[in-house]
C-alpha positions in Angstrom: 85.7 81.7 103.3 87.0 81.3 99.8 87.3 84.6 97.9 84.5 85.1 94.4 85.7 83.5 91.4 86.2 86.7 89.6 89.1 87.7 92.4 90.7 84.3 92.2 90.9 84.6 88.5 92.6 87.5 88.1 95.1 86.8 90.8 95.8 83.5 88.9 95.9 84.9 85.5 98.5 87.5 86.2 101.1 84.7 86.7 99.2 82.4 83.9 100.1 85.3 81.8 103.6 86.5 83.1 106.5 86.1 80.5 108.6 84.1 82.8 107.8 80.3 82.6 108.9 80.1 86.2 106.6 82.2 87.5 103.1 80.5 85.6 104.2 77.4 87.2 103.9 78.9 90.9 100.4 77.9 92.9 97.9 80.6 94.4 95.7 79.8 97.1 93.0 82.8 98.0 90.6 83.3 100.6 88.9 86.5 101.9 91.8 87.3 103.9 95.2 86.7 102.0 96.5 85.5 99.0 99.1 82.6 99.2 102.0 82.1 96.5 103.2 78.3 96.4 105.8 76.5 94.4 110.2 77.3 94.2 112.2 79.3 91.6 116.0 79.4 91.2 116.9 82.7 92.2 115.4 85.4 95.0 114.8 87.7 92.5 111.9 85.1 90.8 110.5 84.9 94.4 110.1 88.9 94.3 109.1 89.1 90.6 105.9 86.8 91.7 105.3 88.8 94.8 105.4 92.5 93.2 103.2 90.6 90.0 100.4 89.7 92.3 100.3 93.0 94.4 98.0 94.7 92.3 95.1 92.1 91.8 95.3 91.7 95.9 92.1 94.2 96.7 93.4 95.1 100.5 94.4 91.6 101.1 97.3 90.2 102.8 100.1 88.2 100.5 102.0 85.3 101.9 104.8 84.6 99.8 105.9 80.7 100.4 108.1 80.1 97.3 111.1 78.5 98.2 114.3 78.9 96.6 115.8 75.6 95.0 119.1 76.0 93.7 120.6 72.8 91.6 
């Protein structure tokens, strides 16, 4: 079951609104359960930025943090 429309909003703005252009560029799927982060970064410490950004909006719900790390 796909989480409310309010929920999903806020999840999505907080990285629509982050200062780091990596990080608005990442994808969120929700349902009632978890949150999901999609997309890559260049560095670990992007991949943690997103995760710690998103813990607040996630209302007792798992996070599953699939951003890869691409290096060039």
């Amino acid at each position: 079951m796909v989480s409310s429309p309010l929920v999903e909003s806020r999840a999505l703005a907080v990285l629509r609104q982050n200062p780091i252009p990596a990080l608005r560029q990442l994808a969120i799927e929700e349902t009632d359960e978890k949150v999901v982060i999609q997309g890559s970064v260049t560095s670990y410490y992007l991949k943690q930025l997103a995760q710690e950004a998103l813990m607040p909006v996630l209302d007792g719900r798992a996070l599953v943090n699939r951003v890869a790390v691409v290096r060039d």
